[in-house]
N, C-alpha and C positions, 0 to 999 in steps of 0.2 A: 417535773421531778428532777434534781441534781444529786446527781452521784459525786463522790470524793474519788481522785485519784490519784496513789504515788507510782509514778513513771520511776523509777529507780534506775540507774545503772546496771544496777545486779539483777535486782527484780522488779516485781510492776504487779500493786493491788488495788483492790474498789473496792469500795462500798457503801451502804444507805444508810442516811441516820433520822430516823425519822421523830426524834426531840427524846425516846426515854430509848431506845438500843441500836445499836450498830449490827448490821447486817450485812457480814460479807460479801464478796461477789466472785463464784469459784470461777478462775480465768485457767485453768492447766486439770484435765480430770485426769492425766498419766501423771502429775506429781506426786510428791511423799502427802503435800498438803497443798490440795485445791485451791488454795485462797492465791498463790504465789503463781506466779509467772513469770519464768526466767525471762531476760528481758533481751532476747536472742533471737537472732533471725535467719532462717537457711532458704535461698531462693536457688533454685536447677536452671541449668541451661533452657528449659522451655517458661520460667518462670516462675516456676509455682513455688509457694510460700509456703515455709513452714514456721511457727512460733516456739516459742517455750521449751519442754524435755523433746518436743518430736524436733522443734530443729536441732538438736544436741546430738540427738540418737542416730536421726537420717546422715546428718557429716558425719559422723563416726562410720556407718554403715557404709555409708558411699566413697567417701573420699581419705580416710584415714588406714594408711596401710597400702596404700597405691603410689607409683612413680610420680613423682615431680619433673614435669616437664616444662622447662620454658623455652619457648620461641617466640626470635622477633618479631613484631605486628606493624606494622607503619601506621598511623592514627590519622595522620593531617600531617599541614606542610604549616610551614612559620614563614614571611616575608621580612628580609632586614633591610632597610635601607642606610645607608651610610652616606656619608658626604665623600667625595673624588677628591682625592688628596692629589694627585698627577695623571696623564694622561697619558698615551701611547699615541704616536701620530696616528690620525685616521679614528680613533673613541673618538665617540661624542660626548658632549658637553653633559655637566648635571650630576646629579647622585645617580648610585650603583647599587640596585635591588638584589639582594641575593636570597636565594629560591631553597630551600632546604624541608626532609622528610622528618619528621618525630618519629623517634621509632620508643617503644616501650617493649619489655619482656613480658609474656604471658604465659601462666601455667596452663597448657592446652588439654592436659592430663583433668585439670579438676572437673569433678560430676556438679559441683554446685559451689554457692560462697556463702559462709556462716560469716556473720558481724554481730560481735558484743560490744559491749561500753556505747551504744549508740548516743547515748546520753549525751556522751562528755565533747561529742563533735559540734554541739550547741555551741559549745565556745569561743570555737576559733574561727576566727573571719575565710581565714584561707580553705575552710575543710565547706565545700558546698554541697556535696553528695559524692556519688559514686557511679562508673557505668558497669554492667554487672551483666554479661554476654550482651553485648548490645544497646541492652537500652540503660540507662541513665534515669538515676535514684538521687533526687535530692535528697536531702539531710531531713526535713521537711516530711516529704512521702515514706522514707523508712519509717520514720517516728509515730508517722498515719498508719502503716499496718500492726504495729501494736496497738494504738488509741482505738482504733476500728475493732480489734478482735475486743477489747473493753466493755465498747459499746455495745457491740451484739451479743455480747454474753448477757450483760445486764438487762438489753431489753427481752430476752429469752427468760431471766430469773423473773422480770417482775410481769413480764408481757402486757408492754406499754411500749411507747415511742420514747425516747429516750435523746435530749441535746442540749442539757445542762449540765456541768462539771465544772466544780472546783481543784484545782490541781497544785499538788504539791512543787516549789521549785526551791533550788539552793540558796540561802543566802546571798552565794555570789558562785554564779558561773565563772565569772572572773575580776582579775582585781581590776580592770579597766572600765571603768563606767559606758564609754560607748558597747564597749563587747556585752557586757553586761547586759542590756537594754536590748541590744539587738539578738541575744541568745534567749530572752524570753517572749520575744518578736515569732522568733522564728517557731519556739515551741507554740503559741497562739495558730500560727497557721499549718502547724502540724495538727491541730484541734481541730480545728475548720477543714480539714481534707477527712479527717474522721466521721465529720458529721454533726459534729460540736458547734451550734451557733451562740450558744450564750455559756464565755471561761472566765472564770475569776482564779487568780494565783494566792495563795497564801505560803509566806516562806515554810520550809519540811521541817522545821525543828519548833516550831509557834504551833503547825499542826499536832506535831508531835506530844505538845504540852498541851494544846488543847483536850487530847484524848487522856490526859494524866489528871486532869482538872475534876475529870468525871469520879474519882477516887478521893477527892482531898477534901476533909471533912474539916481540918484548922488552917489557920494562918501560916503559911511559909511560904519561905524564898527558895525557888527551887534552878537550879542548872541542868536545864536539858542538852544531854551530852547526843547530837547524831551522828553515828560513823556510818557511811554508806559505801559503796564501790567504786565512788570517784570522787566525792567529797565529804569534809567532816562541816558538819552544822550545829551552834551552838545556839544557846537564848536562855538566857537571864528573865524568869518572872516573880513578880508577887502577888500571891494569892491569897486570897480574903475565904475565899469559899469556892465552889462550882460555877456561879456565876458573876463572882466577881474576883477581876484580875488585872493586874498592870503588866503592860509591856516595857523590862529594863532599857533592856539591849539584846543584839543579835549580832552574830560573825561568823564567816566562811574563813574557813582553812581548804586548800586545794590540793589535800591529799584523802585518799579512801583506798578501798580494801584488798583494789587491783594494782596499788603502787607496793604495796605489802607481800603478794605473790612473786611482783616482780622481782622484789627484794632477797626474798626465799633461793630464786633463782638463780641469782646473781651472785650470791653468797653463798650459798649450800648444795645447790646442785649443779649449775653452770661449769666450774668443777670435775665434774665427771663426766662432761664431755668434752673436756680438753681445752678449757679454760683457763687459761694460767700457767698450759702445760708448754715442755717445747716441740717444738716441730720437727726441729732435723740438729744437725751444727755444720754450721759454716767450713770451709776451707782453711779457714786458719782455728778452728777449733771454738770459734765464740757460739753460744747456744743462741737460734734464731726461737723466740718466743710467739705463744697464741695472738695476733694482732688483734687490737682492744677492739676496734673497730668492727668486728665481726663476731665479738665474744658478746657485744653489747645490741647486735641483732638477736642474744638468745634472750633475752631479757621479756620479750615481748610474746609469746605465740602467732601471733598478726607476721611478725618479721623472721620467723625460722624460717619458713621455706626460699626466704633470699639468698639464705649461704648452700640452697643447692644451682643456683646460676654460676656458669659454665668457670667464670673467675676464681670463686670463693672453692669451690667445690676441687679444683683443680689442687688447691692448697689442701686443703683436708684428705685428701686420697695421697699426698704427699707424705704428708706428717703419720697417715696411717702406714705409711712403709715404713717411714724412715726416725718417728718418734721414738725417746724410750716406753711410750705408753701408748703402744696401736690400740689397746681395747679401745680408750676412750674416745680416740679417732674413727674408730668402728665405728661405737653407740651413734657417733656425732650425725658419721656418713648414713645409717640410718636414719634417724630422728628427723636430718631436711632431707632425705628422696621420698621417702616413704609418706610424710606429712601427718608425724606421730606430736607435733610442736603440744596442738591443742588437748590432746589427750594427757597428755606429759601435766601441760597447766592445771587440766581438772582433780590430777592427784595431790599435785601441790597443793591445792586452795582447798582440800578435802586433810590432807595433815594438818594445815595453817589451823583449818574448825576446833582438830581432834585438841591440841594447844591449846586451845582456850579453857580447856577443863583440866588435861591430862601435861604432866610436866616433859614428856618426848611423845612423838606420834613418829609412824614408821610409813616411811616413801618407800612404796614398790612398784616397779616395775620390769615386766621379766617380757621381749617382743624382742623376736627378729635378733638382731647383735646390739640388743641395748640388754644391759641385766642390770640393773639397779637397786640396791638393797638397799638404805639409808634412814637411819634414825635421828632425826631432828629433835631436839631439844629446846624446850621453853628458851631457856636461858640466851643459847646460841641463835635463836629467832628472835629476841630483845636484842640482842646487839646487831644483827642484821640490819632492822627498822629503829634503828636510835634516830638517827636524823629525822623520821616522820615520828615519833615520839618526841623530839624536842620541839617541830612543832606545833604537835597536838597541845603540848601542855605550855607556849608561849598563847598558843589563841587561847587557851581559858584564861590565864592571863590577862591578857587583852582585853575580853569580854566581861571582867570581873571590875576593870578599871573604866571599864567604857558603861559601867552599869552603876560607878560610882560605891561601889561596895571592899570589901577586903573579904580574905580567904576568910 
């Protein structure tokens, strides 16, 4: 028996087709609709895993709203050896080993670690996992306890043993062909830690058409447009009927729906907490501005609780005295002690939704010394995402010429 599977950045479904219907696979019974499964992970200092809305819930519960703490950790030692450029009488001869400690900050404060986008770590050679109180999560095994809850859900709906799947992958994890190769390498043995012995890939926007095929009763050319949470996927087909179809073309663009929040952020509420603003003025009266460099850790929720280490933070309690605008140095100095970053994101990407029907949706948030009222506007969120709207609409482009066709 093989199940279908889209592992998503944002979310993560299944399901069985067994020649005349498609049969979901409920993977979340706390969501709005069971079929979806955020694609999130919350692991506690003893371990234990949580998936989908309960790991959303449990970080919120646990760790949001609580001090940021970070303290040095010492990890390991590095050995450098260098060549002896001169000596001192009495050295001996040879190269000079020099012995030194890694030290990392750590928040000691946090009850657990949530990871989203695990998806997108597929890509980069340098990103190999994570160590997460202790022990050490490749990229790999995160990936296996989503694939794994897949699995047992499915063999619970159909009650059967279950180790075939076909899975959804992007066009292109990346533009680098080795990367490339070896990010759907890795996703295979994220399968295989699941339980999965027999995976077949078919690109997410080919599947995606495949499921549209089941509707098309004439002939046409169709552009299946995918926008997901860390890539957009495209493909060019022509179809004859249900069962008969050609493959044009296909293209990856490597932006999706997390680079769009971040955009929101960066442009419309970043803002309000002292982004842009000044800090103090100088001695000779010149205004010292928000350094970009730490305006661009708000960008992320992953990187807010950085500007509460002992450096950055020393600057924002600054600016909170001596700015003409302490609220926003307030909100700020809440937002990274407290560890409201992820929370903060969930409103945004819940306004970004309301957009998409409504021409303004309204950002609120009233915690602690943050007060936050702000009405976004369609218009002002296009100009935001221009730059990922230009490439959205160079890759159809692209895929329009690489399919041999015209608009």
């Amino acid at each position: 028996m093989r199940i279908g599977i889209d592992f998503g950045t944002t979310h993560t479904a299944a399901a069985f087709y067994d020649g005349q219907t498609i049969q979901a696979i409920p993977l979340d019974s706390q969501n709005a609709n069971p079929n979806l499964l955020r694609s999130m992970i919350y692991i506690t200092r003893e371990q234990k895993t949580f998936l989908g809305l309960a790991a959303v819930r449990t970080f919120l519960q646990q760790d949001t709203g609580r001090p940021v703490v970070y303290q040095k950790k010492v990890v390991g030692t590095i050995e450098n050896t260098v060549a002896q450029q001169f000596k001192m009488p009495g050295e001996p001869d040879g190269p000079i080993t020099i012995i030194y400690d890694v030290i990392i900050e750590e928040d000691i404060g946090a009850q657990g670690r949530l990871l989203q986008s695990i998806k997108t770590g597929l890509r980069s050679d340098s990103y190999k996992g994570t160590s997460i109180f202790g022990r050490y999560y490749t990229v790999q095994e995160l990936i296996a306890l989503v694939l794994c809850h897949v699995r047992t859900q499915a063999e619970r709906q159909f009650q059967r043993e279950i180790h075939q799947a076909v899975l959804g992958r992007p066009v292109q994890f990346s533009d680098d062909p080795a990367e490339d190769e070896r990010a759907e390498q890795r996703l295979r043995q994220a399968a295989a830690l699941a339980g999965f012995t027999d995976v077949t890939f078919v690109p997410e926007p080919v599947a995606a058409a495949s499921f549209y095929l089941n509707q098309v009763h004439q002939p046409e050319t169709v552009l299946v447009f995918d926008f997901g949470g860390g890539t957009l996927d495209l493909t060019v087909m022509r179809v004859e009927g249900a069962q008969r179809h050609e493959l044009l073309a296909t293209h990856g663009v490597l932006i999706g729906g997390d680079d769009l929040d971040s955009r929101l952020m960066q442009n419309q509420v970043a803002p309000h907490f002292g982004a842009g603003a000044a800090i103090d003025k100088n001695f000779d009266d010149r205004t010292l501005a928000f350094p970009e460099d730490m305006a661009e850790l708000l960008n992320q929720w992953q990187t807010i609780p950085v500007l509460s280490q002992q450096q950055h933070l020393a600057l924002i309690r600054r600016a909170k005295r001596y700015s003409p605008e302490p609220k926003k140095f307030a909100a700020l100095e809440c937002l990274v002690t407290k560890n409201h970053g992820f929370d903060l994101f969930e409103r945004i990407e819940q306004a970004k939704r309301v957009l998409s029907a409504e021409p303004q949706a309204l950002l609120n948030m009233q915690v602690d010394e943050i007060d936050l009222a702000l009405t976004l506007t369609r218009r002002a969120f296009n100009g935001a995402v221009s730059q990922e709207l230009s490439q959205a609409r160079q890759g159809v482009r692209e895929i329009i010429t690489k399919a041999g066709l015209t608009a």
